[in-house]
C-alpha positions in Angstrom: 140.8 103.1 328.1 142.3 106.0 326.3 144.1 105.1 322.7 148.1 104.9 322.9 148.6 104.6 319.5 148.9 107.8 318.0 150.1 106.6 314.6 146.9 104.9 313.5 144.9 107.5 311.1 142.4 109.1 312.7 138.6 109.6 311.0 138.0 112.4 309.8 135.6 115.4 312.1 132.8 115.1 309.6 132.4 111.6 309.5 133.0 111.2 313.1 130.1 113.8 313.8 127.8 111.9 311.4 128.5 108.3 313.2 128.1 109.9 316.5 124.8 111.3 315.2 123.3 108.4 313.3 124.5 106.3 316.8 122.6 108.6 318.9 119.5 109.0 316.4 118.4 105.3 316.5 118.5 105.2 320.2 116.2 108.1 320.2 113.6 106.9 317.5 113.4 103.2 319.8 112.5 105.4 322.6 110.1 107.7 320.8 108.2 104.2 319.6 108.7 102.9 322.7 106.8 106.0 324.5 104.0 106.3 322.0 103.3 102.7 322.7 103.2 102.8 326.4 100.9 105.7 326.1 98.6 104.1 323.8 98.6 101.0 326.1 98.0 103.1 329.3 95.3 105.3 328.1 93.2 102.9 325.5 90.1 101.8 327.0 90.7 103.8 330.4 87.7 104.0 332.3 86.9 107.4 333.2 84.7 108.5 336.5 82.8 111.0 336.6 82.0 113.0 339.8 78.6 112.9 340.9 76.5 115.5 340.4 75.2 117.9 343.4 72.1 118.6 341.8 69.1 115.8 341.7 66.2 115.3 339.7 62.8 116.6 341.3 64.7 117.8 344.5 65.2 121.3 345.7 68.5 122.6 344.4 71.0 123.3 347.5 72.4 126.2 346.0 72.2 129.1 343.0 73.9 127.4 339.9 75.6 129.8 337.0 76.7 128.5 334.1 81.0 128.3 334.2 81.4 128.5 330.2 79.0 128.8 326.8 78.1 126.2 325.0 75.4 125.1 322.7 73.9 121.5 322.7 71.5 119.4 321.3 68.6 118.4 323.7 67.9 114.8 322.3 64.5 114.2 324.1 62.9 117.2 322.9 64.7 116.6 318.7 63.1 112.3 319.8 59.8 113.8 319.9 60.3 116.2 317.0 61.0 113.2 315.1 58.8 111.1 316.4 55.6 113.2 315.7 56.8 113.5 312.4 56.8 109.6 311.6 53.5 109.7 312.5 52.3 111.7 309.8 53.9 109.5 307.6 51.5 107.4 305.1 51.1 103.7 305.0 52.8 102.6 302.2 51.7 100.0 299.4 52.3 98.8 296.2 50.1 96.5 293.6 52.1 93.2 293.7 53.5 92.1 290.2 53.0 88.2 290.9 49.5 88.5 292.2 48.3 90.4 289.4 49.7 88.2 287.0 48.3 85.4 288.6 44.6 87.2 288.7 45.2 87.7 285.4 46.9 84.3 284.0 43.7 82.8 285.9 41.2 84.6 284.1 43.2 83.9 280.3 43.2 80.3 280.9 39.1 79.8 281.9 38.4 81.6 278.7 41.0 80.0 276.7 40.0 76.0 277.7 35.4 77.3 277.3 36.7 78.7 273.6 38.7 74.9 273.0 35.7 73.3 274.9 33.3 75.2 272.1 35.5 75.1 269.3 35.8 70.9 269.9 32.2 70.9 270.2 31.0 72.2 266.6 33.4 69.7 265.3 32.0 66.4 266.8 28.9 67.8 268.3 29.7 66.5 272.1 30.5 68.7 274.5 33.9 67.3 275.9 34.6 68.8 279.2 38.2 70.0 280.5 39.5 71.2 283.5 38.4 74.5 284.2 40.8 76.5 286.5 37.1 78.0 288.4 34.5 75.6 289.2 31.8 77.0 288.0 27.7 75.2 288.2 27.1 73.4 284.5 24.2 75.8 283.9 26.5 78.6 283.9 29.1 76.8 281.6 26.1 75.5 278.9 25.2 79.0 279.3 28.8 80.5 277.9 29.2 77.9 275.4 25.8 79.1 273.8 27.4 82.3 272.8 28.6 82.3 269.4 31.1 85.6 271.0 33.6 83.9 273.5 36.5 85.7 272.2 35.2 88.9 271.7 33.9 88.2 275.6 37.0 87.5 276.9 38.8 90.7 275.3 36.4 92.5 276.7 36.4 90.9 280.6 40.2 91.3 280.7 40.0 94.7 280.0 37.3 95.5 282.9 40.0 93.3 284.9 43.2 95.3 283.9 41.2 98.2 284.9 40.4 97.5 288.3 43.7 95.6 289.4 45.7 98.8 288.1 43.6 100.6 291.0 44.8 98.0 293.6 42.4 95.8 295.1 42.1 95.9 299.1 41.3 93.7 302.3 37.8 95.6 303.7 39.4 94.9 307.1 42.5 96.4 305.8 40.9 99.9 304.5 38.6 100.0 307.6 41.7 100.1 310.2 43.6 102.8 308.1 40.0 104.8 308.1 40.2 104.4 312.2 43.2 105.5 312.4 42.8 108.7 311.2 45.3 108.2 308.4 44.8 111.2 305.9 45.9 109.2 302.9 47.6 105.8 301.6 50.6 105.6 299.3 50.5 103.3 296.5 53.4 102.7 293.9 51.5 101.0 290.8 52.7 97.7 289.1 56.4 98.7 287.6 57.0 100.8 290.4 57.1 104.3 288.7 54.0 105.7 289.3 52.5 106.6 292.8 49.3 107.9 294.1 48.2 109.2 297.2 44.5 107.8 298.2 42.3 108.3 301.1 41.1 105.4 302.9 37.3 105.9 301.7 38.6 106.0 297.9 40.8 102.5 298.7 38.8 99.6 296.4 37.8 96.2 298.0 37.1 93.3 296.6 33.1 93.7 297.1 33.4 97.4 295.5 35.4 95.7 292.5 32.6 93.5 291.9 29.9 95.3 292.1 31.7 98.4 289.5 32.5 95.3 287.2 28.6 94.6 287.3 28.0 97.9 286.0 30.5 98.3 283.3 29.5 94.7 281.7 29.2 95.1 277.8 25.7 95.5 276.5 25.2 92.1 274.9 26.4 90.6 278.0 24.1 92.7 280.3 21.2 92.2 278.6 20.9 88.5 278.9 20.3 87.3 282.6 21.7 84.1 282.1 24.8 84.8 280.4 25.1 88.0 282.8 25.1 86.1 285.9 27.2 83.3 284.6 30.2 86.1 283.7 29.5 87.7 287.2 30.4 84.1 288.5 33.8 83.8 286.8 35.3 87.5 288.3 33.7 86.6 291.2 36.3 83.3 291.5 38.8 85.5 289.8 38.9 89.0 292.1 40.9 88.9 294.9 43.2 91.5 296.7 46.4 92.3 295.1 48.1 95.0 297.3 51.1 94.5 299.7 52.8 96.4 302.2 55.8 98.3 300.3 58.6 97.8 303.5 61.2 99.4 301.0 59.3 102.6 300.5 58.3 102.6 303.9 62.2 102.8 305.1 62.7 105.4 302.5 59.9 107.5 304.0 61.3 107.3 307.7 64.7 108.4 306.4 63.7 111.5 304.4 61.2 112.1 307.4 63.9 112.2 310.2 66.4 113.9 308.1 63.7 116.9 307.2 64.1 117.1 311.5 66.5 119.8 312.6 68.1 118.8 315.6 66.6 121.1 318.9 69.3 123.2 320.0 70.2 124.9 323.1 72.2 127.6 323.8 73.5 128.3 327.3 75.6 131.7 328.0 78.6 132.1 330.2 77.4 133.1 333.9 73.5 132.1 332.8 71.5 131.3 335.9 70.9 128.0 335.6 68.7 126.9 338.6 68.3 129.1 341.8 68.7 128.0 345.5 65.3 126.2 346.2 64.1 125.9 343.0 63.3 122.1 342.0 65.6 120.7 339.4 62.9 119.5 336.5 64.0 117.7 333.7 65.0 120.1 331.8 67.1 121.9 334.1 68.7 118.3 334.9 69.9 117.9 330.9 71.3 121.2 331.0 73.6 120.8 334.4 74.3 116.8 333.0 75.9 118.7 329.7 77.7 120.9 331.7 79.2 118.6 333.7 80.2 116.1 330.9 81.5 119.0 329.1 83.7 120.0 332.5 84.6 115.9 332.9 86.0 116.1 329.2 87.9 119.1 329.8 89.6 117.5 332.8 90.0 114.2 330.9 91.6 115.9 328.2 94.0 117.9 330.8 94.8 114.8 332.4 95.7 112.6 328.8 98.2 115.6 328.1 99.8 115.9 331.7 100.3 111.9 331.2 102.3 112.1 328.2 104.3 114.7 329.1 104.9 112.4 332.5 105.9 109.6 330.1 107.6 111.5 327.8 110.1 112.7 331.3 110.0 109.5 332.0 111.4 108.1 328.7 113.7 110.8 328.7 115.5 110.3 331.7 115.0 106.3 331.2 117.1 106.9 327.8 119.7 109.5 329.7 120.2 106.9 332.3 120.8 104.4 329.6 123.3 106.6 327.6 125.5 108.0 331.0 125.8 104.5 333.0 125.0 102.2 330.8 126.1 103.3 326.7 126.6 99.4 326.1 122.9 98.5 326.1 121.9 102.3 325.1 124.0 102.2 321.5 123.4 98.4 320.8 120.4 98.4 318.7 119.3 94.7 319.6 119.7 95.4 323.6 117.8 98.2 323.2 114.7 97.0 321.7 115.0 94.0 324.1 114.6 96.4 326.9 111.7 98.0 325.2 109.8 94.6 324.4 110.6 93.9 328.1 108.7 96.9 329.4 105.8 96.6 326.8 105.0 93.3 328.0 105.1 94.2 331.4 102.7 97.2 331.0 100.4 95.0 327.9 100.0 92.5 331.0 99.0 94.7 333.3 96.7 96.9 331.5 95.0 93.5 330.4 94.0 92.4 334.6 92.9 96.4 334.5 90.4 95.2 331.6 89.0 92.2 332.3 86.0 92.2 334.4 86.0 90.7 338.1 90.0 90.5 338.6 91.1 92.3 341.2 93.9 95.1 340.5 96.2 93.6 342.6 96.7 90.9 340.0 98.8 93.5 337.9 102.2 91.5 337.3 103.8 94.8 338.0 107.2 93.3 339.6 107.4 91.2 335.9 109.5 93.9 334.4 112.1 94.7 337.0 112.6 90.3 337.5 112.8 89.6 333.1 115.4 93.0 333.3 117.5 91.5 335.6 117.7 88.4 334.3 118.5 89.1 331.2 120.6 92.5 331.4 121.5 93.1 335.4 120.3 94.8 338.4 121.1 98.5 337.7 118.8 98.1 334.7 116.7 96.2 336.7 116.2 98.8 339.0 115.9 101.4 336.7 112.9 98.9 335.0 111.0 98.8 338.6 110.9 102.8 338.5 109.3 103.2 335.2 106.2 100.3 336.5 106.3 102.0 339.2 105.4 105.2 337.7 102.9 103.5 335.4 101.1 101.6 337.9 99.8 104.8 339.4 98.4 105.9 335.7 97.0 102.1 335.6 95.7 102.1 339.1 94.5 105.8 339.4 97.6 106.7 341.3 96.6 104.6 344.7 99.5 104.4 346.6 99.6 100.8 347.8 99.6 99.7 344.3 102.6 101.9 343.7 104.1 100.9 346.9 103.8 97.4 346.4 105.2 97.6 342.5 108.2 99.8 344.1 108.9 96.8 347.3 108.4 94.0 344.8 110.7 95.3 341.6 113.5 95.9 344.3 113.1 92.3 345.7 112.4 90.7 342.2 116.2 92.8 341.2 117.7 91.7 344.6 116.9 87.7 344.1 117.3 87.2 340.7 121.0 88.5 340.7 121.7 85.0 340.1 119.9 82.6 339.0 121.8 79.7 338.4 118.5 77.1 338.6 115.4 76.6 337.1 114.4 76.0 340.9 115.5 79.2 342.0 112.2 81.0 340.0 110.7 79.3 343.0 112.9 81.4 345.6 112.0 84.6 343.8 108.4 83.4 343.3 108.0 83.5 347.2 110.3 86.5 347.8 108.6 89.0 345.9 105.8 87.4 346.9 106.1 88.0 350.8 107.4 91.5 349.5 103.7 92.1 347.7 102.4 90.6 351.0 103.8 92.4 353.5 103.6 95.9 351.8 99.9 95.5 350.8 98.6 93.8 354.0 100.3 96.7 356.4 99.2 99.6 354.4 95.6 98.4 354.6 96.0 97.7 357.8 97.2 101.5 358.2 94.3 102.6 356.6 92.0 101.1 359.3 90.7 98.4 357.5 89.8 94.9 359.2 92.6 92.8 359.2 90.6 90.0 357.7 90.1 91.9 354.0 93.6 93.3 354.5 95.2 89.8 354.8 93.1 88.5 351.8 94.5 91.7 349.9 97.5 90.5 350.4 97.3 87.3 349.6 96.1 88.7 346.0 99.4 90.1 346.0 101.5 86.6 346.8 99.2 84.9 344.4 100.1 87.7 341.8 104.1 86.9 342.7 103.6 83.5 341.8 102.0 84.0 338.5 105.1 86.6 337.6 107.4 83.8 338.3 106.0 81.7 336.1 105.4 84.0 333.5 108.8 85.3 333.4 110.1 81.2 333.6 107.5 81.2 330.1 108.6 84.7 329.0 112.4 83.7 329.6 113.3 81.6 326.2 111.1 83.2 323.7 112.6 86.5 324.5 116.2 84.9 324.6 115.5 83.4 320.7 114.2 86.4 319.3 116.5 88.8 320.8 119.0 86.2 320.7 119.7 87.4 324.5 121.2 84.9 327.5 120.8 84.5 330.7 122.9 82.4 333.6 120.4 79.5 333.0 121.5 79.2 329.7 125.2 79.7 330.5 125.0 77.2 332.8 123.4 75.0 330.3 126.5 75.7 327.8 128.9 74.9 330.4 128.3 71.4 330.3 131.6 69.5 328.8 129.2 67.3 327.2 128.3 69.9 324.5 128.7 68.5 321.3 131.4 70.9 320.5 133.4 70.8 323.8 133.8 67.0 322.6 134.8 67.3 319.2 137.8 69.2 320.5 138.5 66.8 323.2 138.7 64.4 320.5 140.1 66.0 317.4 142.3 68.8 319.0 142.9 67.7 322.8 145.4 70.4 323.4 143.1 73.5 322.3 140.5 71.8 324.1 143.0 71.9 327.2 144.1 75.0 326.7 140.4 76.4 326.6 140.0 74.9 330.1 142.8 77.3 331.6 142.0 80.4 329.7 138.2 79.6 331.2 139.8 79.1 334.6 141.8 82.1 334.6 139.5 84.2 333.0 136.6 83.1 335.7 138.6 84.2 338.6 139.9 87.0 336.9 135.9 88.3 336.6 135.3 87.5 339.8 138.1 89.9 341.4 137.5 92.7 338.9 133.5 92.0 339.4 132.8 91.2 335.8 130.5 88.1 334.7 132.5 85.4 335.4 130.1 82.9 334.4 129.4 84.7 331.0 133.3 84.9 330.9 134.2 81.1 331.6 131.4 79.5 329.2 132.8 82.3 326.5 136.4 80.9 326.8 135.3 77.5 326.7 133.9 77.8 322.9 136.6 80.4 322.2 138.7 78.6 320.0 136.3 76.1 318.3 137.8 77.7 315.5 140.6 75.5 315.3 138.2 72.4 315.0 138.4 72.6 311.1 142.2 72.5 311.2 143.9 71.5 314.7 147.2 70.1 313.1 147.9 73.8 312.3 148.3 74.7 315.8 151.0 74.2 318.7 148.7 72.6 321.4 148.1 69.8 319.3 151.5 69.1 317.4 153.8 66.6 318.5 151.7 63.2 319.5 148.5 63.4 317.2 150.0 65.7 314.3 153.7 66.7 312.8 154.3 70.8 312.5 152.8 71.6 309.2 153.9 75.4 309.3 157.6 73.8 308.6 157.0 73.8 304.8 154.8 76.8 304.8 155.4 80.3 303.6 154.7 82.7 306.8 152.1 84.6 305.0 150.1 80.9 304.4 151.1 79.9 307.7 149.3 83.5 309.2 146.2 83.3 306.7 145.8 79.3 307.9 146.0 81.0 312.0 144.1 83.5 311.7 141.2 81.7 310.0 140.2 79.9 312.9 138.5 83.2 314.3 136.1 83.7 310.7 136.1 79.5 311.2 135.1 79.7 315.1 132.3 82.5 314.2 130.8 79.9 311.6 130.5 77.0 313.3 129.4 79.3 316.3 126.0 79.7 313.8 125.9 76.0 312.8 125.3 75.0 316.2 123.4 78.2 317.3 125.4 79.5 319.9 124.4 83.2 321.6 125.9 86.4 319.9 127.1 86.7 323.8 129.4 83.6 323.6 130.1 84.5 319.4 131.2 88.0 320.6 134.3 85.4 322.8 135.3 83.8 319.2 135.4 87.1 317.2 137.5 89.4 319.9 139.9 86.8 322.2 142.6 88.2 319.8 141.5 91.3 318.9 143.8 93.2 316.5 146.9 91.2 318.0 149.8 91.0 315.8 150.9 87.0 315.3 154.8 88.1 316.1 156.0 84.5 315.3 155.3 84.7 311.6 155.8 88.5 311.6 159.6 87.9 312.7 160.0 84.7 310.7 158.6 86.9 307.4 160.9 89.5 308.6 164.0 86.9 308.4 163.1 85.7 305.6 162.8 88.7 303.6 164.9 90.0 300.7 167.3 93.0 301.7 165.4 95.5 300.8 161.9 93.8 301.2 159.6 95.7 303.6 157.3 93.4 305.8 154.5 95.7 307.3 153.7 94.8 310.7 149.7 95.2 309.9 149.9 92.5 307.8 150.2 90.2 310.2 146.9 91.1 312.4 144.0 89.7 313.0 140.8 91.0 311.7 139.2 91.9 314.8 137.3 93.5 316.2 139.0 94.7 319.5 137.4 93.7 322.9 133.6 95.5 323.5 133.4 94.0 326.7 135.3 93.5 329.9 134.9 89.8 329.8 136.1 89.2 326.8 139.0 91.7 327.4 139.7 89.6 330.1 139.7 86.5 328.3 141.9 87.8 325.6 144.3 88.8 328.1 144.3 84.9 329.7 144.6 83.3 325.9 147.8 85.4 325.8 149.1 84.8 328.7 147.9 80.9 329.4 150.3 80.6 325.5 152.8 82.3 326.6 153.4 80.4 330.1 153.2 77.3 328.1 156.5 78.4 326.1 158.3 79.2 330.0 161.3 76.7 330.3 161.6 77.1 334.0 158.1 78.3 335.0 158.6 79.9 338.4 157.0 82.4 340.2 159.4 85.3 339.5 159.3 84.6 335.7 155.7 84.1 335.5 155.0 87.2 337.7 157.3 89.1 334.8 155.4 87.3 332.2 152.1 88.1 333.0 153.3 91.8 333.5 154.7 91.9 330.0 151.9 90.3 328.2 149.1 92.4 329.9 151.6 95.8 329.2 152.2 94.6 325.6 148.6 94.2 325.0 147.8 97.6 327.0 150.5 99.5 324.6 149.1 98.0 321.3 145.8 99.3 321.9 143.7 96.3 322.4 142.0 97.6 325.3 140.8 100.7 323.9 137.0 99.7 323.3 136.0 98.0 326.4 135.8 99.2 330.1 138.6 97.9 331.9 140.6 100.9 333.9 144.1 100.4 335.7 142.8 99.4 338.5 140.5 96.3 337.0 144.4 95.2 335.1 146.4 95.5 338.9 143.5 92.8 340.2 143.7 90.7 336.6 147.5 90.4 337.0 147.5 89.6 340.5 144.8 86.7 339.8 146.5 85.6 336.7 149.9 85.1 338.8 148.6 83.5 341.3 146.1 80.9 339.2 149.6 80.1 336.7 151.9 79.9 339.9 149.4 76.5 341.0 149.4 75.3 337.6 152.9 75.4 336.8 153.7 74.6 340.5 157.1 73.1 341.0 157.8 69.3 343.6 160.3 68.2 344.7 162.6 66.0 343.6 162.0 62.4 344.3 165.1 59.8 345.2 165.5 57.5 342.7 165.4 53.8 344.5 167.7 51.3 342.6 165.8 48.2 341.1 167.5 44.8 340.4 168.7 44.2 336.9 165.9 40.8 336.1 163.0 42.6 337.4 160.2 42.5 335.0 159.5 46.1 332.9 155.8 45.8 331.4 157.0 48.3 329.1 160.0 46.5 327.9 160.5 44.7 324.3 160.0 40.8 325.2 158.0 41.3 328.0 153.9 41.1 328.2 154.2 41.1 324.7 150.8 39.3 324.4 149.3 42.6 326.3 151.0 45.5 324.1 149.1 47.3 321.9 152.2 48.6 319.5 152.5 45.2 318.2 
C-alpha cells in the first residue's frame, strides 16, 4: 500500500539507488551459483554416444569418403611398434652385487686368517690344533699349506687374483649361453659402487669355470711350481668362486624410459577434402583409424556444441526462474534465506536424479523428478511450486536425453505433487500424495508407451517404475522435510499444526501466569484465522502466529490490562508515562527473546516483532501530554514502538485484530453498531498512520478484514436477554453466605 505519511523524511536518491542495487545484486549472485551448479551436476559424468560408423573393417566401403576438415593425429599402433622394436634393442642389464662380493671375499680372508693362527699355534706347542675352517678342505691339502713357511705373503697374493676377477663379474654359464642365443649384441654391467659401466658381449661374459681356470694361470711362481701346494690353493678358490652378478631392475627401468622417450610419436596428417577411401575399396586397418579419428573429432565437436547450447538453456532458464521470482513473488526473491532455500531445494532434486542416471542397472524412470515441485510446495506454496516442476522439467530432458515420456511424466507428476500437497495438515497425508503422484507417473508413462506400440505388458511394468519412484519421493521429501526446515529455519503446516497445540510449554505459562493475555491471544488468533481465510492469506500460519504473539508479556504480566484486577493491582498508577511506555513496549524485544529460548520459527518470531508495528501507545502519549509543563513539548515518536512494520499480510492482519480485539474490550455497550464503527476506526487509524505500507494488503483485502472482524466481535460480545429475577425466601441457605458451609470455604 502506498505511504500516507508525507512528513516522515524520506532517504535520500543515492542511498536509495545503492539499497535497491545491493538488494537486487545478492539475488543475482544466488542464482548465478545456483546455475553453475546445476550445470556442473547435469553435465559431469554424462555419457556421451557416439553414432555408429558407416564404414567397417575388411568390408567394401558403400560409398566415396572425403575428409570434412584437416587434422593431424597420432596413429598409436604404428608409434606401439616404433617403440616396441626399440625396447628390443635394449641390453640386459647387470650389476656386480656389493653383498656377494663381500661375502666371496670375507670367505676367502677368514680360511687364510684361521691356517696362519692354526700355524702360528703350532710352532709354539708343536701340535697342530685344528679350527674350524670356513672350506672343507682334504687334511693333505691343509698339512700341505701349513708346510709353507709364506702363508701371509700367500694370502696377499690370492686376494688379489680374487679382487681381480670379481671386479669383472662372475656369470651363470646357463646365464651367458641364453643371452648368446638370443642374439643380444652386448650386456650392461654397472661395477661394484655403481659408477662405472661396461658394455660386454656375451662371449667376453666370465663364468665360474673360466675364472678358475685364468686363476690357474696367474698363480705366483712359488706357488705354481710345487704340485702339491698348487693343487691345494686351486682347492680353496675353487670352494670360494661363485657368481656374483644380478639383474640391475633399476637400470633396466631407466633404459625403457630414455628408449621410449628417444620415440617420436608417428604422425598423420589428413587434408581438408582428402579422399579417404573410394566406393568399393575395402576399408584396411589403416583406413579404419583414420575414419575412427575423424569421427571422434566430429562427435567432440557436436559434444562441445551441445555443452554450450545447454548452458545457455540453463542460463534462460535461471533467468526467467529469477524474473518470475522478482515480478510475482519479490518476498521470497529479496529475502536472502528464502532464496537459497529454493536453491538447495532444486539442487537436491537435480543431485538425486543425476545420481539414479549414474548408477548402473537402475532404470531412468527412478529419477525422483516430481521431488522438487512436492518439497516447494510444502514449504513456500503452489505458484513456486509450479514454477519448481518447470525448471525439472526442463532438466529431465538434459538428464534423460530429451525423451519425451520422461519429460511428460516430470511435467504430470510436479503438477499433481503442487495440487495435493496444498495442504498438508498430517504426517499421513504424504501417503495421499505418495499415491497421487504416483498414479500421475503411472498413467502418463504407461499410455505413452502404449502409444508408441509397445506391448502392454513392458508398458505396465514401465509404469509401475514410475509409482514405485512416487513412493520413494514421498518418503524422501517426509526425510528431506525437517532437516531443510532446521537449517533454513523454514515451516511448514505440519509444523504449524504441531505449534498449535495449547499444551506448548509457553501457551501454558501464560495461562497460568498472565490468563488474560493468554485469553486475549485466543481472540486475536480467532479473528485473525478467519480474517486469512476471507482475504485468502495463511490462516493457519496466521492463527499459530497470534497465539505466541504476546509471549512477551510472560516476563512482566502485572504491567498489562488483561491481567490487572484479580491476580495483580495497576502498577502504571505510580509510574512516570515514559517508564510506564519503556515497561510496554519491552514485551516485543522480550517476546522475540524468549521466541529463541524455546526455538520458535523466524515465521512465528516475525508475529512477535511486527503485531504493533510502529503504533503509537496513545494512552501514555496523552497522559505525558497532560502531564507536561506549559511549555514542555511531548513528541508523538517517542511514544512508538520499535518495529518493524508488517512484511506480511498475516501478520498485518493480526496486528490489525490485536488492535481491534483491545479496543472492543474497552466498549461499555458493545453492540453491533458501535463495534461496526470501531472496527472501521481502528483499521482507518492504522491505514492513515502508515502501518500498512510494507506488506501486501490492498483495499479490497481491508473491506473483507472488516466485514470478518464485525461479524466474529458481534458473537463474542453478543448481547441475552434479560432474565426475570424469581424471588427466594428469606431462610434459604446461600453457600456463599458468611455462617454458612463454613467448613467448605476456602477464604477462611
Amino acid at each position: 500500500m502506498k505511504n500516507m505519511n508525507a512528513g516522515k523524511r524520506m532517504p535520500s536518491p543515492d542511498k536509495a539507488a545503492r539499497t535497491k542495487a545491493t538488494g537486487k545484486l545478492i539475488p543475482s549472485g544466488i542464482f548465478a551459483v545456483g546455475a553453475v551448479l546445476a550445470c556442473l551436476l547435469l553435465f559431469w559424468n554424462r555419457p556421451w554416444t557416439l553414432e555408429q560408423q558407416e564404414f567397417l573393417l575388411g568390408e567394401p566401403s558403400l560409398r566415396s569418403y572425403f575428409a570434412p576438415l584437416s587434422f593431424t593425429f597420432v596413429d598409436e599402433k604404428r608409434t606401439e611398434s616404433v617403440r616396441a622394436e626399440k625396447l628390443k634393442e635394449l641390453p640386459p642389464a647387470y650389476r656386480i652385487d656389493p653383498a656377494v662380493t663381500a661375502e666371496i671375499r670375507e670367505l676367502h680372508d677368514r680360511f687364510w686368517r684361521v691356517l696362519i693362527e692354526v700355524q702360528e699355534e703350532k710352532r709354539k706347542t708343536g701340535e697342530t690344533r685344528w679350527k674350524e675352517l670356513p672350506i672343507p678342505l682334504p687334511t693333505g691339502a691343509l698339512d700341505t699349506l701349513l708346510s709353507s713357511e709364506n702363508l701371509p705373503e700367500f694370502r696377499s697374493q690370492t686376494a688379489a687374483i680374487l679382487d681381480a676377477h670379481l671386479s669383472l663379474g662372475i656369470w651363470d654359464h646357463a646365464l651367458r649361453q641364453r643371452f648368446m642365443n638370443s642374439n643380444n649384441a652386448w650386456v650392461l654391467i654397472t661395477n661394484e659402487d655403481g659408477r662405472e659401466e661396461r658394455r660386454v658381449a656375451p662371449q667376453g661374459l666370465l663364468t665360474v669355470d673360466e675364472a678358475l681356470r685364468n686363476i690357474s694361470g696367474m698363480l705366483p711362481p712359488e706357488i705354481d711350481r710345487k704340485k702339491q701346494f698348487r693343487s691345494a690353493v686351486l682347492q680353496v678358490f675353487e670352494n670360494v668362486v661363485k657368481t656374483n652378478v644380478v639383474a640391475d631392475d633399476e637400470k633396466v627401468l631407466e633404459l625403457r624410459k630414455k628408449a621410449l622417450l628417444s620415440v617420436l610419436p608417428v604422425e598423420i596428417t589428413v587434408k581438408k577434402n582428402e579422399l579417404i577411401v573410394q566406393k568399393g575399396m575395402l576399408v584396411t586397418e589403416k583406413i579404419k583409424g583414420v575414419l575412427d579419428h575423424i569421427h571422434q573429432r566430429l562427435a567432440a565437436r557436436k559434444q562441445q556444441i551441445q555443452i554450450v547450447m545447454g548452458v545457455l538453456l540453463i542460463t534462460l532458464l535461471y533467468l526467467f526462474s529469477a524474473l518470475y521470482l522478482a515480478a510475482f513473488e519479490p518476498g521470497t526473491f529479496y529475502d536472502r534465506d528464502r532464496l537459497l532455500l529454493f536453491q538447495a531445494v532444486l539442487l537436491i532434486g537435480l543431485g538425486l536424479s543425476k545420481l539414479v542416471t549414474v548408477l548402473p542397472d537402475v532404470s531412468i524412470y527412478l529419477m525422483p523428478t516430481a521431488l522438487i515441485s512436492l518439497l516447494l510446495t510444502l514449504l513456500f506454496h503452489n505458484r513456486i511450486g509450479i514454477l519448481g516442476g518447470v525448471i525439472m522439467t526442463v532438466m529431465s530432458g538434459f538428464l534423460s536425453g530429451f525423451r519425451i515420456d520422461i519429460m511428460l511424466a516430470t511435467l504430470f507428476a510436479s503438477l499433481a505433487s503442487t495440487i495435493l500437497a496444498h495442504r498438508v495438515l498430517k504426517r499421513s497425508h504424504f501417503l495421499r500424495i505418495g499415491l497421487g503422484i504416483g498414479a500421475a507417473y503411472f498413467l502418463v508413462i504407461t499410455s505413452y508407451q502404449i502409444a508408441q506400440n509397445l506391448p502392454w505388458r513392458e508398458a505396465v511394468q514401465f509404469g509401475f517404475l514410475g509409482f514405485l519412484n512416487a513412493l520413494f519421493t514421498a518418503v524422501a521429501s517426509y526425510l528431506v522435510l525437517p532437516v531443510l526446515e532446521h537449517f533454513f529455519d523454514a515451516i511448514t503446516d505440519v509444523t504449524l499444526l504441531e505449534l498449535s497445540d495449547l499444551n506448548h510449554p509457553l501457551m501454558r505459562r501464560m495461562m497460568v501466569e498472565a490468563p488474560g493475555t493468554y485469553h486475549h491471544s485466543l481472540m486475536v488468533s480467532s479473528l485473525a484465522e478467519n480474517a486469512c481465510e476471507r482475504i485468502g492469506a495463511h490462516a493457519l500460519r496466521a492463527k499459530v502466529g497470534c497465539y505466541f504473539h504476546d509471549i512477551g508479556k510472560l516476563e512482566k504480566p502485572e504491567y498489562f490490562t488483561e491481567n490487572q484486577g484479580h491476580l495483580y493491582a495497576n502498577c502504571h498508577e505510580n509510574l512516570s508515562p515514559r517508564v510506564s511506555f519503556e515497561t510496554i513496549v519491552n514485551h516485543v524485544r522480550d517476546g522475540v527473546r524468549i521466541a529463541k529460548k524455546y526455538k520458535l520459527r523466524r515465521a512465528i518470531t516475525d508475529f512477535i516483532r511486527e503485531h504493533q508495528g510502529t503504533g503509537v501507545i496513545y494512552y501514555f502519549f496523552k497522559k505525558a501530554t497532560d502531564m507536561a509543563a506549559p511549555k514542555e513539548q511531548v513528541r508523538v515518536d517517542d511514544f512508538r514502538y520499535p518495529g518493524p512494520k508488517p512484511q506480511s499480510r498475516e501478520t498485518a492482519v493480526a496486528l490489525l485484530a490485536d488492535s481491534t480485539e483491545a479496543a472492543c474490550r474497552a466498549l461499555k455497550d458493545p453492540t453491533p453498531d458501535s463495534i461496526q464503527q470501531l472496527v472501521r476506526k481502528v483499521i482507518n487509524d492504522k491505514f492513515i498512520d502508515g502501518q500498512l505500507d510494507e506488506c501486501e494488503l490492498t483495499l479490497q483485502d481491508l473491506h473483507k478484514i472488516q466485514a470478518s472482524f464485525f461479524g466474529n466481535l458481534t458473537a463474542m460480545f453478543h448481547t441475552r436477554l434479560k432474565y426475570p429475577t424469581v424471588e427466594r425466601p428469606a431462610m434459604e441457605p446461600d453457600i456463599f453466605g458468611k455462617n454458612q458451609f463454613h467448613k467448605f470455604r476456602a477464604d477462611e
